[in-house]
PAKEBA-87180 format. One line per field, with one value per residue: residue number from 0; x, y, z of N, C-alpha, C in turn. Coordinates in steps of 0.2 Angstrom, whole numbers, padded with zeros to 4 digits, always signed. Each point is the difference from the previous one (the first is absolute). Layout:
# PAKEBA-87180
seq	NUM; ...
n_px	X; ...
n_py	Y; ...
n_pz	Z; ...
ca_px	X; ...
ca_py	Y; ...
ca_pz	Z; ...
c_px	X; ...
c_py	Y; ...
c_pz	Z; ...
# end
This chain:
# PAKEBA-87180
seq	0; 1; 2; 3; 4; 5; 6; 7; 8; 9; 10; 11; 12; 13; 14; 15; 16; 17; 18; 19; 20; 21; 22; 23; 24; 25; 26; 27; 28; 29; 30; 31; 32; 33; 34; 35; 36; 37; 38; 39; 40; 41; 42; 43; 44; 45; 46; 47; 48; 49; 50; 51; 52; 53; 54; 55; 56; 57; 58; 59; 60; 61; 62; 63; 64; 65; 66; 67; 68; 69; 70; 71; 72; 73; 74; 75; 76; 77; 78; 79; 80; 81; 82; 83; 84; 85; 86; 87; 88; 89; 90; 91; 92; 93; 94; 95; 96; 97; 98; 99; 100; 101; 102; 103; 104; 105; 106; 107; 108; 109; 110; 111; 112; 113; 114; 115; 116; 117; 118; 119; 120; 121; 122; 123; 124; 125; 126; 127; 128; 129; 130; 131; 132; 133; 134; 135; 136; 137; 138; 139; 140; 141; 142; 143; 144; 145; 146; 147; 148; 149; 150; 151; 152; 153; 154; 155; 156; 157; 158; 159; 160; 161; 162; 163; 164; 165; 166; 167; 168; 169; 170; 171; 172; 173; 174; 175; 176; 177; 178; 179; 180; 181; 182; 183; 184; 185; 186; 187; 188; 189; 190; 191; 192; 193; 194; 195; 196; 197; 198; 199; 200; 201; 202; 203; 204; 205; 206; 207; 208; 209; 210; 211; 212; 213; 214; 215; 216; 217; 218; 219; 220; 221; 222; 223; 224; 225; 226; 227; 228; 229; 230; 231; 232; 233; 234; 235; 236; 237; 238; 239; 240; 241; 242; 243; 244; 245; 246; 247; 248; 249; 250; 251; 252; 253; 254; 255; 256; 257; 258; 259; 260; 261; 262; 263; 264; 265; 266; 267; 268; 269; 270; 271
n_px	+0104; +0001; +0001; -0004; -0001; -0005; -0002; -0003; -0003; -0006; -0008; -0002; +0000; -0008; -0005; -0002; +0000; -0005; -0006; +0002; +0002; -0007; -0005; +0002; +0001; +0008; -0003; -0003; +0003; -0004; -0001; -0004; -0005; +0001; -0005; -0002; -0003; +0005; +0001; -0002; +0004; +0002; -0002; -0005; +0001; -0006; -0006; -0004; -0004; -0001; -0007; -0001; +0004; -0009; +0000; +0004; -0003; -0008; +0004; +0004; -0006; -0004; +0004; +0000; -0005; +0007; -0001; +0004; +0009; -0005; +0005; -0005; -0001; +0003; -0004; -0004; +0003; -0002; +0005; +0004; +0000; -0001; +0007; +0005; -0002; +0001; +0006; +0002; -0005; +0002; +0003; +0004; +0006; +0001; +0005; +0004; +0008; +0000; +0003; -0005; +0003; +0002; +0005; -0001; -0006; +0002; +0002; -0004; -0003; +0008; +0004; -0007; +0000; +0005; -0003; -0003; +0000; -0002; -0006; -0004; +0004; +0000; +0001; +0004; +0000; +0001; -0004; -0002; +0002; -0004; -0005; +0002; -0005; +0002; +0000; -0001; -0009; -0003; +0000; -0003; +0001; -0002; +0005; +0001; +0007; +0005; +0005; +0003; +0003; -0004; -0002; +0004; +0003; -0007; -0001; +0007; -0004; -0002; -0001; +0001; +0006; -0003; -0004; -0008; -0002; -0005; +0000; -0004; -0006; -0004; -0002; -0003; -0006; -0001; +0001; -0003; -0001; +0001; -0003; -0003; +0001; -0003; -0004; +0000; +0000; -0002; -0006; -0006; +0000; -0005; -0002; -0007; -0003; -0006; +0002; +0000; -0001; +0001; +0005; +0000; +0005; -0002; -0006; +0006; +0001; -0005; -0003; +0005; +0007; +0005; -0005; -0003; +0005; -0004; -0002; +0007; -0001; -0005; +0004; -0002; -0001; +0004; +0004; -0001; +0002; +0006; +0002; -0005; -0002; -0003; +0004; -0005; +0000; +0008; -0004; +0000; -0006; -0003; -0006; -0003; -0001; -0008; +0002; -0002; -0005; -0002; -0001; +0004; -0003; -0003; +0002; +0006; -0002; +0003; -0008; +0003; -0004; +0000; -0001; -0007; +0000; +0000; -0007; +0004; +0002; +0001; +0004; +0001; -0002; +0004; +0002; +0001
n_py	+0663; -0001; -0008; +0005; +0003; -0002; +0003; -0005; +0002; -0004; +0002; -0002; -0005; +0001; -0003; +0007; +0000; -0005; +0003; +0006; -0003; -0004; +0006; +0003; -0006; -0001; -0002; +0002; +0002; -0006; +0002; +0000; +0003; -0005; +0002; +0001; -0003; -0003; +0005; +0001; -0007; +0005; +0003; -0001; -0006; +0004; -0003; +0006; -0006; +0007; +0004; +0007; +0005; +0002; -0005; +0000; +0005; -0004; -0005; +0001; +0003; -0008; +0001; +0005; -0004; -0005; -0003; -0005; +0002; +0002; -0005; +0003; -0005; +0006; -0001; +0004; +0006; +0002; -0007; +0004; +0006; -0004; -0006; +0003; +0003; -0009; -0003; +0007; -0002; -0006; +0003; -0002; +0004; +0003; +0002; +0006; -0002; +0005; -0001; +0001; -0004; +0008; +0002; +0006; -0003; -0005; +0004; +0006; -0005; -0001; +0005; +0004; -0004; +0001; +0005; -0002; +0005; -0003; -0004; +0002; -0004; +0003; -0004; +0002; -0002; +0005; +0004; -0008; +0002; +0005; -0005; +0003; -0001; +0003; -0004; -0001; -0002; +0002; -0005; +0002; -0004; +0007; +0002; -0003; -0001; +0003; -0003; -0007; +0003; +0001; -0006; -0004; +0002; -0002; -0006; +0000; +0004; -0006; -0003; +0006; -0003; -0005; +0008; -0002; -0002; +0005; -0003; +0003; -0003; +0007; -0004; -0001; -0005; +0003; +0002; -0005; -0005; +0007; +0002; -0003; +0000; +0004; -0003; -0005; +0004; +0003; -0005; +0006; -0002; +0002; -0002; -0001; +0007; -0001; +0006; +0003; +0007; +0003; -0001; -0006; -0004; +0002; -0001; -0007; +0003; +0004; -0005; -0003; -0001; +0003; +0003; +0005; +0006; +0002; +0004; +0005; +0003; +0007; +0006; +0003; +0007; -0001; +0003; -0004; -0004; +0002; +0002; -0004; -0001; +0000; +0002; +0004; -0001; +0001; +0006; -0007; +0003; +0002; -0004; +0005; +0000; -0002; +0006; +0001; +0002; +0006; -0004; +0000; -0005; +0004; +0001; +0006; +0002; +0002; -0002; -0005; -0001; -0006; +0006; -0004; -0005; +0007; +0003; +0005; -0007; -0004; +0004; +0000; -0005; -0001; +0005; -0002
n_pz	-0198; -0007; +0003; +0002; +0005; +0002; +0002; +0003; +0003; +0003; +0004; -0008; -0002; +0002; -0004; -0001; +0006; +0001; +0000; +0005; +0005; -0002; +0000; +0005; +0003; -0003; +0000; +0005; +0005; +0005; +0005; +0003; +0005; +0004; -0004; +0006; -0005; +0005; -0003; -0007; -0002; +0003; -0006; +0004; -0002; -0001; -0005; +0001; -0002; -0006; +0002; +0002; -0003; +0000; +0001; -0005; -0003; +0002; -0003; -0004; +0000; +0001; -0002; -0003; +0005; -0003; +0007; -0004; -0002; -0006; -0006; -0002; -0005; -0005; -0006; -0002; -0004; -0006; +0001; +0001; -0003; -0006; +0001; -0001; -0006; +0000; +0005; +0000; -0006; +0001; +0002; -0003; +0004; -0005; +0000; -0005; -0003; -0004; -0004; -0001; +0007; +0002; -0001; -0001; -0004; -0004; +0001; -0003; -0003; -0002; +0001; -0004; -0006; -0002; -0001; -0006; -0003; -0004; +0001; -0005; -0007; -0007; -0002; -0004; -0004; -0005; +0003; -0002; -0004; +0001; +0000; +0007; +0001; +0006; +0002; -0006; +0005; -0005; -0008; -0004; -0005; +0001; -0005; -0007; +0004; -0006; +0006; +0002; -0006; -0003; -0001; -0001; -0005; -0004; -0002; -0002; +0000; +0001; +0008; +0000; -0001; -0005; +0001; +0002; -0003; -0001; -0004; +0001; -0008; +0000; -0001; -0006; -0005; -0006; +0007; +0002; -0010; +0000; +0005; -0001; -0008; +0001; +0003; -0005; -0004; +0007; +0000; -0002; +0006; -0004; +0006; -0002; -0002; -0002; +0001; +0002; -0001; +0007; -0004; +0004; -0007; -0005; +0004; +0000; -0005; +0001; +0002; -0005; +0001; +0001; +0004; -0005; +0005; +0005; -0002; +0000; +0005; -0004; +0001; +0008; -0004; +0008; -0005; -0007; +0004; +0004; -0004; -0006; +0006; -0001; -0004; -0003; -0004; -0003; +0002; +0001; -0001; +0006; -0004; -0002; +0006; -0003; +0001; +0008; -0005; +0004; +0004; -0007; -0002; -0002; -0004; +0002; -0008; -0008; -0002; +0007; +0005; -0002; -0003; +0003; -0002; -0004; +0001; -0005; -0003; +0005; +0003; -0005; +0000; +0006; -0001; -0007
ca_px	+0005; +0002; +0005; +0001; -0002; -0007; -0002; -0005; -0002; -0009; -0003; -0004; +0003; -0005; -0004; +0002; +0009; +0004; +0001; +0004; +0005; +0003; +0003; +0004; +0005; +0003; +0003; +0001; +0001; -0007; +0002; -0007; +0002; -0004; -0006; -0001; -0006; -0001; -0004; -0008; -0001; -0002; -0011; -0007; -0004; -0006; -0003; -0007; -0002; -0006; -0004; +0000; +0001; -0002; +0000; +0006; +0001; +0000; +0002; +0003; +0001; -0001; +0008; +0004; -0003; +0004; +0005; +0007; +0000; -0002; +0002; -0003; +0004; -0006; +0007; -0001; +0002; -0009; -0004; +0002; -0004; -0009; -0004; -0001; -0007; -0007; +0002; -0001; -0007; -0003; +0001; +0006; +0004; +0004; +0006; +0002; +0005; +0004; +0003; +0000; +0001; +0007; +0005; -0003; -0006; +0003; +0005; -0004; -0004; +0003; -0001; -0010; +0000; +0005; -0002; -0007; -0004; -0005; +0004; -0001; +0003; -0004; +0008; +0001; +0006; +0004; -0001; +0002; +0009; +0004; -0002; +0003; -0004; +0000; -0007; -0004; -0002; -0005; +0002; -0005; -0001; -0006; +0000; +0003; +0004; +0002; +0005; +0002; +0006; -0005; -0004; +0005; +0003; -0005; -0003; +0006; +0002; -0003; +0006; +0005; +0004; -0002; -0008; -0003; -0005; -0005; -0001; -0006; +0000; -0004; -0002; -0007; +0001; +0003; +0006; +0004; +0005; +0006; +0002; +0004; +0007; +0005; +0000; +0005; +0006; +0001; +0005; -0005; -0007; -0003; -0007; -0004; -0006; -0005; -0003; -0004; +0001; -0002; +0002; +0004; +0005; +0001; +0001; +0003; +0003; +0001; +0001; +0006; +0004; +0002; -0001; +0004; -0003; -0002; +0005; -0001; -0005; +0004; +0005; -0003; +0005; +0001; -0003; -0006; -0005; +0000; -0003; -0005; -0003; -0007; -0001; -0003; +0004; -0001; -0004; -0008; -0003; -0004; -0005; -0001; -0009; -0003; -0003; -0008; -0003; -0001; -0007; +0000; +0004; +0002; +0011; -0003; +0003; +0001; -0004; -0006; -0004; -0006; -0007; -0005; -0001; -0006; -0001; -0003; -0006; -0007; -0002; -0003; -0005; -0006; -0002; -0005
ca_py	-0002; -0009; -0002; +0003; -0004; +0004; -0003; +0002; +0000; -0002; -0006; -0008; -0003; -0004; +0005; +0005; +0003; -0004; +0001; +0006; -0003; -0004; +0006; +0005; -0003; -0007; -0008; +0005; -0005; +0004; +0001; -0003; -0002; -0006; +0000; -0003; -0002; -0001; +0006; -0001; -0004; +0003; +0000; -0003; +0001; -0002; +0001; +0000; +0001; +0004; -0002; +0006; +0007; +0002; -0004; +0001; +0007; +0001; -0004; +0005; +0005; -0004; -0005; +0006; +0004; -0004; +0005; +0000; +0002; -0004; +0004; -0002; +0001; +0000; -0001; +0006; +0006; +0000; -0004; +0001; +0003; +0000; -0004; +0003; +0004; -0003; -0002; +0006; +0004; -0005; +0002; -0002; +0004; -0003; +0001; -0004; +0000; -0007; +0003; +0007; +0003; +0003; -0007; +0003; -0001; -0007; +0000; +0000; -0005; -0007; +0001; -0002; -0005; -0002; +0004; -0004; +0005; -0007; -0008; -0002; +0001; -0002; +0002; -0001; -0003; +0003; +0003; -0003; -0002; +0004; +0000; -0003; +0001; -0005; -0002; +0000; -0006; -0002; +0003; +0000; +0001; +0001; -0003; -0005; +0000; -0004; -0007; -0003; +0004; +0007; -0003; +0002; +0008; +0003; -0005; +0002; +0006; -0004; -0005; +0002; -0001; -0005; -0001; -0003; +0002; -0002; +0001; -0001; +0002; -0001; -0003; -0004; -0006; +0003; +0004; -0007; -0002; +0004; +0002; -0009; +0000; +0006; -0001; -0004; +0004; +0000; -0004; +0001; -0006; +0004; -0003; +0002; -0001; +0005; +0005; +0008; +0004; -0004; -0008; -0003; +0001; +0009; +0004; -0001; +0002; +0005; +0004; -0001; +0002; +0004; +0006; +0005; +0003; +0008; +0007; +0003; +0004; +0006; +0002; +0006; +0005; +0002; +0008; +0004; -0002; +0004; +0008; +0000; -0004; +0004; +0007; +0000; +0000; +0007; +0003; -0003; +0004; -0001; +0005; +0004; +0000; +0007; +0004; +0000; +0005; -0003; -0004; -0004; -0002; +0001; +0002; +0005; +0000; +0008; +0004; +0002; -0005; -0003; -0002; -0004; +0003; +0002; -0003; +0005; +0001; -0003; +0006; +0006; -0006; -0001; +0007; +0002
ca_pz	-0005; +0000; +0002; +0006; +0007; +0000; +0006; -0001; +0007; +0001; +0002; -0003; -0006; -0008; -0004; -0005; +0002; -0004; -0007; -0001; +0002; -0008; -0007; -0001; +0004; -0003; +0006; +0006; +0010; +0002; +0006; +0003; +0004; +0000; +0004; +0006; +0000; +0006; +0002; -0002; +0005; +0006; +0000; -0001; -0006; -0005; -0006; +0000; -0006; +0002; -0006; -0003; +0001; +0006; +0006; -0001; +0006; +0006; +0003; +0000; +0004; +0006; +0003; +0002; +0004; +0007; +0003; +0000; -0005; -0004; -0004; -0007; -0006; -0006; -0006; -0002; +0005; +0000; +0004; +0009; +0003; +0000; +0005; +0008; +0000; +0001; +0007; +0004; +0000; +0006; +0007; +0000; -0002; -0004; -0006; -0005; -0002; -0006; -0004; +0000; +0005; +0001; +0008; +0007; +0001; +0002; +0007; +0005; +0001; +0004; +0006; +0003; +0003; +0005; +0005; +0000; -0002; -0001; +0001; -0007; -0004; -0008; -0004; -0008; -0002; -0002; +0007; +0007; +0000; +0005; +0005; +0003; +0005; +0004; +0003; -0006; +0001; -0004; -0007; -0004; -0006; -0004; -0009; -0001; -0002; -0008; -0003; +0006; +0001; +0004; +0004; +0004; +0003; +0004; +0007; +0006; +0002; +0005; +0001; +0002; +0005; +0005; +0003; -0003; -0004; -0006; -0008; -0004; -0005; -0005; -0007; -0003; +0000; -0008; +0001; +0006; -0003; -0001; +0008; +0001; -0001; +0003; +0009; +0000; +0000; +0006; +0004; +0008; +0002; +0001; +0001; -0004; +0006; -0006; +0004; -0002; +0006; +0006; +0000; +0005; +0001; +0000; +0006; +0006; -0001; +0000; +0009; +0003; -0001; +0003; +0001; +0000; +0006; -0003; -0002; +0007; +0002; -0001; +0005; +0000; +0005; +0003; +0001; -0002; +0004; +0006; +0000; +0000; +0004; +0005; -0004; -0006; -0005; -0002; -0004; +0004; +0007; +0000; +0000; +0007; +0003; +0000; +0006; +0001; +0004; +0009; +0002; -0005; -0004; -0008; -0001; -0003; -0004; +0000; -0001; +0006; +0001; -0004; +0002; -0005; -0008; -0002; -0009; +0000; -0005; +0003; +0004; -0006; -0001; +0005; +0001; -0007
c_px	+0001; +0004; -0003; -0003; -0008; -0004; -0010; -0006; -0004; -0001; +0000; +0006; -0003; -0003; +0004; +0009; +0003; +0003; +0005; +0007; +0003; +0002; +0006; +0007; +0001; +0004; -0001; +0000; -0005; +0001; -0006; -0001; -0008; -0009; -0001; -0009; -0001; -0004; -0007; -0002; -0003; -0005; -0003; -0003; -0007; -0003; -0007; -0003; -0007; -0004; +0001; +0004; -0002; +0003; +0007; +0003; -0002; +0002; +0009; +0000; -0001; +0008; +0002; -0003; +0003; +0003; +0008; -0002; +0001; +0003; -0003; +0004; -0004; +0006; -0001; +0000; -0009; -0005; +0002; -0003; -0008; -0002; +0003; -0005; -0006; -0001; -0002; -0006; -0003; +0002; +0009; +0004; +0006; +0005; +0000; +0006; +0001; +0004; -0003; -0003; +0008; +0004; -0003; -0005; -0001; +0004; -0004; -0007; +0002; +0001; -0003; +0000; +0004; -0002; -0008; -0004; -0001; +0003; +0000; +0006; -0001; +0008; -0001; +0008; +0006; +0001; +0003; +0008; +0003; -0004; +0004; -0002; -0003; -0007; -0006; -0001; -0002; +0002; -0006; +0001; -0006; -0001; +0006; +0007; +0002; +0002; -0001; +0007; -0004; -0003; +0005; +0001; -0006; +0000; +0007; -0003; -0005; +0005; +0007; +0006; -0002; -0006; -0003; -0006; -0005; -0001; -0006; +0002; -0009; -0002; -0006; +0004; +0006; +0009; +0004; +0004; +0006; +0002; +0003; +0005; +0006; +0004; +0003; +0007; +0003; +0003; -0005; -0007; -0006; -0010; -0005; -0007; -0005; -0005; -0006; -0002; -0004; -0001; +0005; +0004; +0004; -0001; +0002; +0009; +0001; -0002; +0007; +0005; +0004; -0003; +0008; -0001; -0002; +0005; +0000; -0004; +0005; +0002; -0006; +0006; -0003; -0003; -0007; -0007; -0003; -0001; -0005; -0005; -0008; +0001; -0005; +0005; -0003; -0005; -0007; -0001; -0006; -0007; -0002; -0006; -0003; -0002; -0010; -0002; -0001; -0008; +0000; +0005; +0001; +0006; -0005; +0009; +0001; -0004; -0006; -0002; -0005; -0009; -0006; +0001; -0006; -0003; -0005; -0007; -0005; -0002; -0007; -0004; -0006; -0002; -0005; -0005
c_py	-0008; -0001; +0004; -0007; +0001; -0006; +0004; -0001; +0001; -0002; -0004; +0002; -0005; +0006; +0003; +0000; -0008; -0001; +0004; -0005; -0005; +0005; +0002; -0003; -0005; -0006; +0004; -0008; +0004; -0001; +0000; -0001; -0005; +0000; -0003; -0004; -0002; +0007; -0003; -0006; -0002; +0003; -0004; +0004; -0001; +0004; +0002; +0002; +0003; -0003; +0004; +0006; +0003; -0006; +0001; +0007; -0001; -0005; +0005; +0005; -0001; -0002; +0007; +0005; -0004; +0006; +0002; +0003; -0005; +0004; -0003; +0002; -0001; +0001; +0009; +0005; +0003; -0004; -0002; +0007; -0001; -0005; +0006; +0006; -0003; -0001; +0005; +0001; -0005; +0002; -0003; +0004; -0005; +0004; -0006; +0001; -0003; +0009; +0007; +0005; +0001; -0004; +0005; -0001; -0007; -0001; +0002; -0003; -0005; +0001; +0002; -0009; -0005; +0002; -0003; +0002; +0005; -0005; -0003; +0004; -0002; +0000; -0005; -0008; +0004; +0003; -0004; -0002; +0006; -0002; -0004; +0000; -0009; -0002; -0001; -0008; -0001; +0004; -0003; +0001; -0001; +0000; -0006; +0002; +0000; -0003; -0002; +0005; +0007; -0002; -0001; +0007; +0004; -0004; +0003; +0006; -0001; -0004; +0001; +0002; -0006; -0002; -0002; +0005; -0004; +0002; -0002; +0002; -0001; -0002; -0001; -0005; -0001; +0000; -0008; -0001; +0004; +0000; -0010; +0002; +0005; -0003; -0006; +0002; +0004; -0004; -0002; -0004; +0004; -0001; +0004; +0000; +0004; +0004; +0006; +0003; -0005; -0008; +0000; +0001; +0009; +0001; -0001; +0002; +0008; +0002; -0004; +0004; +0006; +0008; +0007; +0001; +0006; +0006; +0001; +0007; +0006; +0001; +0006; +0003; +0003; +0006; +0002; -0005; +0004; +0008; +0003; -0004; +0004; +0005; +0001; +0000; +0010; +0000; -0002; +0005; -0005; +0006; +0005; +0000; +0008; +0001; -0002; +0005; +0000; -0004; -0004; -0007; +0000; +0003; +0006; +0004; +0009; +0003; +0000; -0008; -0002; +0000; +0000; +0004; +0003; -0007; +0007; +0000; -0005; +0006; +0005; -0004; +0002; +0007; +0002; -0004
c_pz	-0001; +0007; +0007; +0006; +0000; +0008; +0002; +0007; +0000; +0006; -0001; -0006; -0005; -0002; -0003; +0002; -0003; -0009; -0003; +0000; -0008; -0003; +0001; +0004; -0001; +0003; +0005; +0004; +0001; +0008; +0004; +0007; -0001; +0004; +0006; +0002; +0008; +0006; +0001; +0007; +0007; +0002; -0003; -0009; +0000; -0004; +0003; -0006; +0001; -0007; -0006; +0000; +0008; +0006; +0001; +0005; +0005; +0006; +0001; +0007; +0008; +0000; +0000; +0007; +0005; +0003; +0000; -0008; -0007; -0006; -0010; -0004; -0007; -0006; -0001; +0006; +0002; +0004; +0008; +0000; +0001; +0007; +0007; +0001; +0003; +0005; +0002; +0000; +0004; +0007; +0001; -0004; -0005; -0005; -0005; -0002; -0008; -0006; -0002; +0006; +0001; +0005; +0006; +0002; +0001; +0008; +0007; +0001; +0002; +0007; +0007; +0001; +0005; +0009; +0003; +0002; -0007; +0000; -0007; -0002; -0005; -0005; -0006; +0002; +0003; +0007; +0006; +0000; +0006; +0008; +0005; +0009; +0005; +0003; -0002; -0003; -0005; -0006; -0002; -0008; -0003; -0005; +0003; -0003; -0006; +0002; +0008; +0006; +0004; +0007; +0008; +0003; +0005; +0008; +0005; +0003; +0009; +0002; +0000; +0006; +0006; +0002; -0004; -0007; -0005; -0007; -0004; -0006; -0002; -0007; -0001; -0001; -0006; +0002; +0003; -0002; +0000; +0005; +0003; -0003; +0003; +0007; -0002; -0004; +0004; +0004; +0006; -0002; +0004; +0001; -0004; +0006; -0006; +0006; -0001; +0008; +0004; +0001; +0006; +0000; +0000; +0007; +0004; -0004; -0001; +0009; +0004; +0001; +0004; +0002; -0002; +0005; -0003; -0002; +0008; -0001; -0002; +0006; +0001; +0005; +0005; +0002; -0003; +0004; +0006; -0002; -0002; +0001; +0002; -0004; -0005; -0007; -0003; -0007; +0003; +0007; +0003; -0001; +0004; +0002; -0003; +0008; -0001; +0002; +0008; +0000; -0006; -0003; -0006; -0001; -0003; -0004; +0003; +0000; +0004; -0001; -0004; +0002; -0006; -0007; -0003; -0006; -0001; -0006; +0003; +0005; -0005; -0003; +0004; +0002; -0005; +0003
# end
């Protein structure tokens, strides 16, 4: 109704909600809580500049073979599955997280992770606003953020409550000029090293870092340890010996003892 009150509630307030915000709200007080860029701050920024797509994966899947837990970020829901399909077919277990994963099915990967097991996590933009997971050394932006604002929200989700952390960003060469501008709209000072798999610097970044501990060991009962112990499992018998004839070794069946076989027709040969 004219004259009514109208109020309106977001995470962000640019882009399209901003637009929604000029259309449909008049002289609105805007109320805001203040980004904390200072997060970011507290990790280690750098840029490995790759050659290629391939060099790109597999230098990718050398930082996801660190022991602590590593958390990549890709702009497409298509494209966090594909890269944790890749991880996984090189020997490193990895989930993935973004929108058209269920809150049941998003929860229970966050909480495998948390748990660090696995220790790779693949998430969307969109996906990483619910991630709230501690202990998480290493952020990885393996596509390129849309804004400085993304960049941010990705790089906080390392360095948190104080501790320390790392932020890498892959790039080719095409991608700098954006990626500079972004990090100075950040705010973050970011070194530059040009790499590819089994490069120095990757390898002393992926054999860094805090070890997950292992999973605990299934529980074994008690009981179904000690009762069937020495036992044959039901229905497994053992074979039965054929009997021997006496003075013999040969097994003698239903039908008597084995003895020499005729050849009736070289018998009747030799008789013609």
């Amino acid at each position: 109704p004219a004259g009514g009150q109208r109020m309106l509630f977001s995470a962000t307030l640019d882009r399209r909600v901003g637009g929604q915000v000029a259309r449909y709200l008049s002289d609105p007080a805007l109320h805001a809580v203040a980004p904390q860029p200072e997060a970011a701050s507290l990790a280690e920024h750098r840029v490995l500049v790759v050659p290629d797509q391939p060099e790109k994966l597999a230098v990718a899947a050398e930082l996801a073979s660190r022991p602590s837990r590593t958390l990549f970020f890709v702009r497409t829901k298509h494209g966090a599955d594909r890269l944790a399909r890749q991880l996984t077919r090189t020997g490193i277990a990895a989930e993935a997280i973004h929108g058209n994963r269920t809150q049941k099915q998003r929860q229970r990967a966050l909480d495998a992770f948390a748990a660090g097991h696995p220790r790779v996590l693949v998430a969307t933009d969109v996906a990483a606003r619910g991630i709230h997971v501690d202990d998480v050394e290493l952020v990885v932006h393996f596509d390129l953020p849309n804004d400085h604002k993304d960049y941010l929200h990705r790089s906080g989700r390392t360095a948190r409550a104080g501790a320390s952390g790392l932020v890498l960003t892959l790039a080719d060469e095409s991608q700098l000029r954006e990626l500079k501008r972004m990090h100075q709209l950040a705010d973050v000072t970011a070194s530059r090293d040009y790499v590819s798999s089994g490069h120095p610097v990757v390898t002393e970044i992926a054999t860094t870092g805090t070890p997950v501990p292992p999973p605990p060991a299934p529980e074994v009962s008690s009981r179904t340890s000690s009762s069937g112990a020495g036992r044959p499992k039901r229905g497994s018998q053992r074979p039965r010996r054929r009997p021997h004839a006496a003075g013999s070794t040969e097994p003698v069946g239903r039908r008597g003892p084995r003895g020499p076989r005729r050849n009736d027709r070289g018998d009747r040969a030799r008789a013609a």
